[in-house]
N, C-alpha and C positions, 0 to 999 in steps of 0.2 A: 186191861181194866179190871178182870177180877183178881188182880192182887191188890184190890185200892176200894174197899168199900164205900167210900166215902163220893168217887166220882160217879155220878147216876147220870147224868144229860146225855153226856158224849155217848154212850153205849145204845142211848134210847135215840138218837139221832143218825147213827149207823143202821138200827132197826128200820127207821122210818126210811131213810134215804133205800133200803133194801126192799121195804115196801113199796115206791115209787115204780123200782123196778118193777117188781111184780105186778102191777098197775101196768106198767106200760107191756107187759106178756101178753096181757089179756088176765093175767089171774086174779081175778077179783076180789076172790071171796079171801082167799090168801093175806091180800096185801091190805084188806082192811080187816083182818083178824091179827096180822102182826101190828099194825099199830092199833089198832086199842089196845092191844098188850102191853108195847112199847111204851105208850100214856099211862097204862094203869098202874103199871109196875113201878113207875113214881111218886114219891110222896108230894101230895099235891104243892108244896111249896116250890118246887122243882117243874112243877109245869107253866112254863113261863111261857111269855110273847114269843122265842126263837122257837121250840117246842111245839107251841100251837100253829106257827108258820108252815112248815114242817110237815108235820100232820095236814092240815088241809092242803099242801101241797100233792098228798097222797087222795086225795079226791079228786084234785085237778086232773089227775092223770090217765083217770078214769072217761071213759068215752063217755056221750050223752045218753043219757038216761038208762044210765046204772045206779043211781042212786037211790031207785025204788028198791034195791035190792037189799032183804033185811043186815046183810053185813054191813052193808054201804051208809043205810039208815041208822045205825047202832054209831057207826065211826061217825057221822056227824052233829050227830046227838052227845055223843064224847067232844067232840069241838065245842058246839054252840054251849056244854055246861059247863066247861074247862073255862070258856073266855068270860061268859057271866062271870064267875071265881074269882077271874083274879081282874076286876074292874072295882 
């Protein structure tokens, strides 16, 4: 993918799906520091419905009540203003 500037999803979809992993480690703060990464490092046109999918699939994967936790709060704060965006 970095010989092809032009493809950004697939590379930020590898991230996320990496993130999940990490999520399900137990690494929390990890896997939702890679995806708002993964998110931000797109130009907003490119964060689309599968992208957003995706990404809050990385919060599912998180046990309950980890979302107090300011990385976790940051990454859904990044969802909830990504899907405003593109409505």
């Amino acid at each position: 993918y970095d010989a092809d500037p032009h493809i950004v999803i697939d590379p930020a979809l590898i991230k996320l799906d990496q993130a999940v992993g990490l999520a399900n480690q137990g690494r929390l703060d990890e896997s939702c520091q890679l995806a708002v990464q993964a998110v931000t490092s797109l130009p907003a046109e490119h964060r689309t419905r599968v992208v957003l999918t995706r990404t809050q699939d990385v919060v599912q994967a998180m046990p309950e009540g980890c979302l107090e936790r300011p990385k976790a709060a940051e990454l859904t704060e990044l969802i909830a203003t990504a899907t405003e965006s593109n409505r």
